[in-house]
LOZAPA-24583 format. One record per residue (C-alpha): x negated, y, z negated; residue in one letter; residue number from 1. Coordinates in steps of 0.5 Angstrom, whole numbers, plus 500, padded with zeros to 3 digits. Layout:
BEGIN
+-----+-----+-----+------+-------+
|  c1 |  c2 |  c3 | roro | zakol |
+-----+-----+-----+------+-------+
|   X |   Y |   Z |    A |   NUM |
...
+-----+-----+-----+------+-------+
END
This chain:
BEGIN
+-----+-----+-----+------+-------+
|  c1 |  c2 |  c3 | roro | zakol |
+-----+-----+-----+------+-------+
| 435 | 718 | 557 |    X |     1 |
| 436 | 710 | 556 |    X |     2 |
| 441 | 706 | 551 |    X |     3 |
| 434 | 706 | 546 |    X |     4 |
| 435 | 713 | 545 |    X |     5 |
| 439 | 715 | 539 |    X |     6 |
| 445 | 719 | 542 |    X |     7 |
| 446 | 726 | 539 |    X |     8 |
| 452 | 727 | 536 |    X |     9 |
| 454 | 735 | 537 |    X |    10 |
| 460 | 738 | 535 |    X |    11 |
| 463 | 745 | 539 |    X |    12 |
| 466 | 748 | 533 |    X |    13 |
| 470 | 753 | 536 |    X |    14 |
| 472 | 755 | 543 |    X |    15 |
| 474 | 762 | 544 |    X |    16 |
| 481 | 761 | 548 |    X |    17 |
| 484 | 757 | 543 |    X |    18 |
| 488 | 760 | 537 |    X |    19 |
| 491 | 756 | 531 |    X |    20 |
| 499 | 756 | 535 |    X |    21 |
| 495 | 750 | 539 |    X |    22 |
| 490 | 747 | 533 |    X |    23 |
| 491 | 749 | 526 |    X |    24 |
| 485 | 747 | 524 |    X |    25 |
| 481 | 752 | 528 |    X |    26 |
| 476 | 755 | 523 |    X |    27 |
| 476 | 764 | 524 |    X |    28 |
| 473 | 766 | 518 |    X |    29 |
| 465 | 764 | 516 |    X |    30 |
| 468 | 760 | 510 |    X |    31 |
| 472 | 756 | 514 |    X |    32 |
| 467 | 755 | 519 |    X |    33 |
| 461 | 753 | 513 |    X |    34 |
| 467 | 748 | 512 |    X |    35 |
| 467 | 745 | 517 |    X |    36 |
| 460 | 744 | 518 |    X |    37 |
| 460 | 740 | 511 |    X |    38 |
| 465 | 735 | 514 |    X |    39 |
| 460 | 735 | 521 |    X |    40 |
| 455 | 734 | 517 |    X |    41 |
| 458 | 729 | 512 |    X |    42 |
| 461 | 724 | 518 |    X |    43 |
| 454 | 724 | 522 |    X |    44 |
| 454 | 731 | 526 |    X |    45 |
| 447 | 734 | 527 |    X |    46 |
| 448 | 739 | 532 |    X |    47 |
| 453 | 745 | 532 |    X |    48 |
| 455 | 749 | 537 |    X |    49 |
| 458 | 756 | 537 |    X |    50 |
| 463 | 760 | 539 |    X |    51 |
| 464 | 766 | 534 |    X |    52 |
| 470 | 769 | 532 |    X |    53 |
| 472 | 775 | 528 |    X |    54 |
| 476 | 774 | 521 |    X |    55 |
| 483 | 775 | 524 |    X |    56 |
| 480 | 770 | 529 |    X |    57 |
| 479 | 774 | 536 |    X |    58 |
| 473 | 772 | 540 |    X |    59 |
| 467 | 776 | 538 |    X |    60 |
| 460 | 777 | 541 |    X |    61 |
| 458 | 782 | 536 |    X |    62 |
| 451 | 781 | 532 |    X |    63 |
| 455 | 781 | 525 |    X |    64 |
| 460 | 776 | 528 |    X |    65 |
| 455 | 771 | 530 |    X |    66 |
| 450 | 773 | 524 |    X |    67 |
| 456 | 772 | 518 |    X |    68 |
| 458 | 765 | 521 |    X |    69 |
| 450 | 762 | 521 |    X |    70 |
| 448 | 764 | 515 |    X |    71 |
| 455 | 762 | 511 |    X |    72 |
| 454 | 755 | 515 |    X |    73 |
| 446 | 755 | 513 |    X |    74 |
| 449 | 757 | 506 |    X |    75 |
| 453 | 750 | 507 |    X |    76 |
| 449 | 746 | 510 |    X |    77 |
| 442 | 748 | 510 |    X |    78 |
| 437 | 746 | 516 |    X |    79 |
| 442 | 739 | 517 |    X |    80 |
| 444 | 742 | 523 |    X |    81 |
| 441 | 745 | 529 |    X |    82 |
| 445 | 751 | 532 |    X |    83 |
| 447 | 753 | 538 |    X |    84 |
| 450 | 759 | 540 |    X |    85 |
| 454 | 760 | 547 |    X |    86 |
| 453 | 765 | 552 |    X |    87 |
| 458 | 763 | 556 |    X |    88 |
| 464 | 768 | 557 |    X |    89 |
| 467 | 773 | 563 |    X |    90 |
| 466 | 780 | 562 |    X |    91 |
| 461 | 781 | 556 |    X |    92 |
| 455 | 784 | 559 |    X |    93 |
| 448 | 780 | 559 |    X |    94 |
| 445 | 786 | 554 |    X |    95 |
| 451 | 784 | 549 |    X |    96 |
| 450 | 776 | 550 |    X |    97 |
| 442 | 778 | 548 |    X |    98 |
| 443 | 783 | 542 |    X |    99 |
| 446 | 777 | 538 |    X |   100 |
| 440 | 772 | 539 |    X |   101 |
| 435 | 776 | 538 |    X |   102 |
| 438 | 778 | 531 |    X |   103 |
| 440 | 771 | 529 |    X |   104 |
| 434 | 766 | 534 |    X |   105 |
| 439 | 760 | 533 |    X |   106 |
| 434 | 754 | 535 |    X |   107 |
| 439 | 753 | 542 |    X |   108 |
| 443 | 758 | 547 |    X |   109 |
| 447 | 754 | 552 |    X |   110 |
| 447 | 757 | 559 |    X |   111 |
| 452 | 756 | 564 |    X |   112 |
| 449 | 754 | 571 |    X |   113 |
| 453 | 757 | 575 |    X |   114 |
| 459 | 760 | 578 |    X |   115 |
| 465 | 756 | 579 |    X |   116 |
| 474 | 758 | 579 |    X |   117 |
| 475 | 755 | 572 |    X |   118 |
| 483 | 752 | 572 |    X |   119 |
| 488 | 749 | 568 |    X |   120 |
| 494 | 745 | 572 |    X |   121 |
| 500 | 743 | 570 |    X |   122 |
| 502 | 737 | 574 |    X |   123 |
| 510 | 737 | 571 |    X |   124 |
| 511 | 745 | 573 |    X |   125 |
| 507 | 744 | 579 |    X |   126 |
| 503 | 750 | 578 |    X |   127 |
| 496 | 752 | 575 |    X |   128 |
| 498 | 755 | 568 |    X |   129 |
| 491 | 758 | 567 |    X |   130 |
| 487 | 760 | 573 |    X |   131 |
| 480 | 764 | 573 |    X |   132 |
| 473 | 765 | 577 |    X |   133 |
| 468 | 764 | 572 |    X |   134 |
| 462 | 768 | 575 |    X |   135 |
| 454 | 765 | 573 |    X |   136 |
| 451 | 769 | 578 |    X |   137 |
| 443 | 767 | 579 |    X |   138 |
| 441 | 773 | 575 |    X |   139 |
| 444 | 774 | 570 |    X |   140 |
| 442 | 766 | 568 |    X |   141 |
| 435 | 768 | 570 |    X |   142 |
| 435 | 775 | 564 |    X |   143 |
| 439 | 770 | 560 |    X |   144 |
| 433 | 764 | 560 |    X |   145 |
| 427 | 770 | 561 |    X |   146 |
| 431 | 772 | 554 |    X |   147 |
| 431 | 765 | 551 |    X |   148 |
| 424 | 764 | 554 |    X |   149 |
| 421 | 770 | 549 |    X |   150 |
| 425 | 768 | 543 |    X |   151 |
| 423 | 762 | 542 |    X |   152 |
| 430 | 759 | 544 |    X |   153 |
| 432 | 752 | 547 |    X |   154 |
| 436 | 753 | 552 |    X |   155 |
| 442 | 748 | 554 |    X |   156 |
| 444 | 748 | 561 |    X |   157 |
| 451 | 746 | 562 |    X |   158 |
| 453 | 744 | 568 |    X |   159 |
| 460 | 744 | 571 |    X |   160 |
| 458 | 740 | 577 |    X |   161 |
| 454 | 737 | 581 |    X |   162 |
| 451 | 743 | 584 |    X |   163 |
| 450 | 746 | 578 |    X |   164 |
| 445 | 740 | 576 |    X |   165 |
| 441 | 742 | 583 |    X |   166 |
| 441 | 750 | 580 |    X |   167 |
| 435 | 748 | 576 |    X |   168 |
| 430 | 746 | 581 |    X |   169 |
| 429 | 754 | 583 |    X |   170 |
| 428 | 755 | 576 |    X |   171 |
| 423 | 750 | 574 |    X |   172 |
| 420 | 752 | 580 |    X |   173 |
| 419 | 759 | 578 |    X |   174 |
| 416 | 756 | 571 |    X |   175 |
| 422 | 759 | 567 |    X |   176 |
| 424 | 753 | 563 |    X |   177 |
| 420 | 747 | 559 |    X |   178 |
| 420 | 740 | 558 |    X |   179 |
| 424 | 737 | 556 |    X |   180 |
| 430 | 739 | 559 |    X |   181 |
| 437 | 739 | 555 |    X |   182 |
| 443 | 739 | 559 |    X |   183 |
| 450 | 738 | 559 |    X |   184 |
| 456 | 736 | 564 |    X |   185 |
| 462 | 739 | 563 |    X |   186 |
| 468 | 734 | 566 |    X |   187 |
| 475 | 734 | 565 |    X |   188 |
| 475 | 742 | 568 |    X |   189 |
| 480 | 744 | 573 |    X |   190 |
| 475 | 747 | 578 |    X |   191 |
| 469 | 743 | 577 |    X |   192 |
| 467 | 736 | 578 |    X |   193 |
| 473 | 730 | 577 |    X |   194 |
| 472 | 726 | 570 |    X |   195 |
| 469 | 720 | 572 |    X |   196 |
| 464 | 716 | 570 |    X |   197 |
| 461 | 714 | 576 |    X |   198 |
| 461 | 722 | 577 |    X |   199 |
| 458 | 722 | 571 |    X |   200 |
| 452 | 716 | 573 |    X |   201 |
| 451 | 721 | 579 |    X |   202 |
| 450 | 727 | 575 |    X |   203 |
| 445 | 724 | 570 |    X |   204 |
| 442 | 722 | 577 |    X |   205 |
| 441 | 728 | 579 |    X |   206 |
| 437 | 730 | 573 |    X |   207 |
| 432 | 725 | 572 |    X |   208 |
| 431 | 726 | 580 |    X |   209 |
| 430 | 734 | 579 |    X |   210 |
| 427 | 732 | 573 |    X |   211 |
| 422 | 729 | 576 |    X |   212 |
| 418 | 737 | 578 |    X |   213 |
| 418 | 738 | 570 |    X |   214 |
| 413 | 735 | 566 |    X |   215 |
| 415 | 733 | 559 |    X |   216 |
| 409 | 733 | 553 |    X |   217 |
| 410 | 727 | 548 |    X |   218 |
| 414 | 727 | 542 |    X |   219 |
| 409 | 729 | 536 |    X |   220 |
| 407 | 721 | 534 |    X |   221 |
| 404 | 721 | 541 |    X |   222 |
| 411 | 716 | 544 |    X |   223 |
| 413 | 718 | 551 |    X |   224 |
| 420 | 723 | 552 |    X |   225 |
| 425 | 723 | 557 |    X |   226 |
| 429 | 730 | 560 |    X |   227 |
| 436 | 729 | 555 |    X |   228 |
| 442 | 730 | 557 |    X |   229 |
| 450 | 729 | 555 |    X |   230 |
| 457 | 730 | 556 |    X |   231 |
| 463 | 734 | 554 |    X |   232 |
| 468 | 732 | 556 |    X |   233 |
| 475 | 737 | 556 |    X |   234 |
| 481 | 734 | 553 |    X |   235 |
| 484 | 727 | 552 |    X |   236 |
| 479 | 724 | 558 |    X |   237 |
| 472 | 726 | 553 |    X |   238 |
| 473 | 719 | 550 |    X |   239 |
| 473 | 715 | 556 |    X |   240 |
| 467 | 719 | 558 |    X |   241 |
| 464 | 718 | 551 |    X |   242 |
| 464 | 711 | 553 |    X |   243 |
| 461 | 712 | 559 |    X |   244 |
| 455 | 717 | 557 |    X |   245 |
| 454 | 712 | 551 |    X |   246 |
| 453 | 706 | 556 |    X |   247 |
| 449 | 710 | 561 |    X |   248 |
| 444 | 713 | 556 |    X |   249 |
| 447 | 720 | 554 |    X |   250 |
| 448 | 723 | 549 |    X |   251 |
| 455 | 726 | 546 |    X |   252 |
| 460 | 732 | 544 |    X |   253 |
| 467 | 732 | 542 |    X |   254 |
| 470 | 738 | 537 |    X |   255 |
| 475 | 743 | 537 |    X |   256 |
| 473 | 747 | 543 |    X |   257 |
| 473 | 741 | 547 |    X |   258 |
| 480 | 736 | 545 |    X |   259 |
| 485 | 737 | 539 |    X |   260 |
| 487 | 729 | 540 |    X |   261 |
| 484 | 723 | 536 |    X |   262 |
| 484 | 717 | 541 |    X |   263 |
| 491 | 715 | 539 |    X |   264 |
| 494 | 722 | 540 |    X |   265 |
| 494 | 724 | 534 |    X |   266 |
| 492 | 731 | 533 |    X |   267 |
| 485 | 732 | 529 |    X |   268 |
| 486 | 736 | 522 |    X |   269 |
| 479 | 738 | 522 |    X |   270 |
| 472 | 738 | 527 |    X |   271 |
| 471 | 732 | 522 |    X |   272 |
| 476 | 727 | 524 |    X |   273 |
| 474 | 728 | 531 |    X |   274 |
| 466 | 727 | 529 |    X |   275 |
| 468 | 720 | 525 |    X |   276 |
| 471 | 717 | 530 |    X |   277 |
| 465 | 719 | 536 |    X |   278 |
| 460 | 716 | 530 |    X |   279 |
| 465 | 710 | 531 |    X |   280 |
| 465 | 709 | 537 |    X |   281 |
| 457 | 710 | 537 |    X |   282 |
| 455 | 705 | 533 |    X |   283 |
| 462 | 700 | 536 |    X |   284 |
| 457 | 701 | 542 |    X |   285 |
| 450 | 698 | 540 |    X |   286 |
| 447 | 704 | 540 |    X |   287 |
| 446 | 708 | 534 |    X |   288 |
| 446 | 716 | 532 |    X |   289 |
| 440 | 721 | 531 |    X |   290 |
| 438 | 725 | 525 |    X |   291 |
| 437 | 731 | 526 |    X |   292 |
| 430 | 730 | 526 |    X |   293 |
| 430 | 726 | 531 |    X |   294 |
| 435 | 730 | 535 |    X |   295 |
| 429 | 736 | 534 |    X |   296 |
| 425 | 732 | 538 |    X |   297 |
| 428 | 729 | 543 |    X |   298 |
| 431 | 736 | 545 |    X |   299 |
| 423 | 738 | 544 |    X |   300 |
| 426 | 744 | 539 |    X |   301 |
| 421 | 745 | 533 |    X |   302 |
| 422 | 744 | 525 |    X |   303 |
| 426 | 750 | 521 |    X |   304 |
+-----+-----+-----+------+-------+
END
């Protein structure tokens, strides 16, 4: 990836701990969630990423949960969004995580590449407020990439620390994954790899060094294609790493998964404040965002 790629501007909609006491504009409904794929969209959102939700707002891993959700935002939207749907959750067994992508086939999957403790830390109660281990176990990623691999579904592999990035080498190795490779570095988790930029700049390396094992065929004009990468950053800390990641040559995520809080510290009404503000900033820094069609190539996922 370099300052000449067009940066994908991605959008996680809705985590799955968060609820409307902290954000009331936290969608639930399918409808809710069709909205706020309009406001992605009409501010310069091409990628989606989802975590689903029942009606009254509980986090769901059922097939019709998940099917609700991506036909109200295709109803709404049409083909101006690729869709990602996470896989990343404690205790949901790995069949339940494939029933819903074999019956929905969204273009992306995200994979979580390892196991880590997955903290939040109150510096002023001098306490962790939040602590748990988060298990990614090798074989559940490998029944989770071989699943991927049978349905046509592009995996996006987020990486919460520098040793997740090195998890990809054996997988390459065993021919489980195809160029180009799609990742994302997790920052700003109690846990994983200190936000930083220069722990930014050392991830990304770590991709194009292990990269290098993975050939990536030519985009469809016949141009040569880098591995892509991007960052997520986890509240407040995204913006200064969205700085980063778009001088380094990444790509970006913010949404309300990820922050609440515009820069100035005002809360976001909508998914669509925080995607305004991330194509500001896109544009402030000389480069410029992808269409959806270039965000398609670039992440080597087909046309709809």
């Amino acid at each position: 990836m370099s300052t000449d790629h067009p940066v994908i501007l991605t959008c996680s909609i809705s985590g799955s701990l968060a609820d409307r006491e902290q954000c009331p504009a936290i969608p639930y409904t399918p409808a809710e969630y069709a909205a706020e794929a309009r406001r992605i969209v009409d501010e310069g959102g091409v990628h989606v990423h989802v975590h689903a939700r029942s009606p009254d707002g509980a986090p769901s891993y059922e097939v019709e949960d998940f099917a609700a959700i991506q036909q109200a935002i295709r109803d709404e939207v049409g083909d101006a969004l690729i869709m990602n749907f996470s896989t990343g959750t404690i205790g949901v067994s790995v069949e339940k995580r494939i029933a819903y992508l074999e019956a929905c086939r969204p273009e992306v999957a995200a994979l979580n590449m390892g196991s880590m403790n997955y903290a939040k830390y109150s510096a002023r109660r001098k306490q962790f407020v939040f602590s748990t281990v988060f298990p990614n176990p090798f074989d559940e990623i490998v029944e989770l990439l071989q699943a991927m691999k049978r349905l046509g579904i592009k995996p996006e592999h987020e990486c919460f620390d520098v040793g997740h990035v090195g998890n990809l080498a054996p997988l390459i190795d065993m021919g489980l994954l195809d160029g180009p490779l799609h990742a994302d570095f997790v920052m700003g988790v109690t846990g994983g790899i200190p936000p930083t930029a220069r722990n930014l700049a050392s991830m990304a390396d770590n991709l194009t060094e292990i990269g290098h094992a993975l050939p990536v065929p030519p985009a469809a004009d016949g141009s040569a294609r880098d591995h892509h990468w991007g960052v997520i950053g986890i509240s407040r800390v995204q913006w200064p790493l969205i700085g980063a990641a778009l001088a380094l040559g990444g790509s970006i995520r913010v949404g309300l998964e990820d922050n609440f809080y515009l820069p100035d510290g005002e809360m976001a009404r909508s998914n669509g404040d925080l995607i305004a503000e991330a194509h500001r900033m896109i544009v402030a820094s000389g480069r410029r965002p992808a269409t959806v069609a270039e965000a398609r190539e670039l992440l080597g996922v087909p046309a709809r």
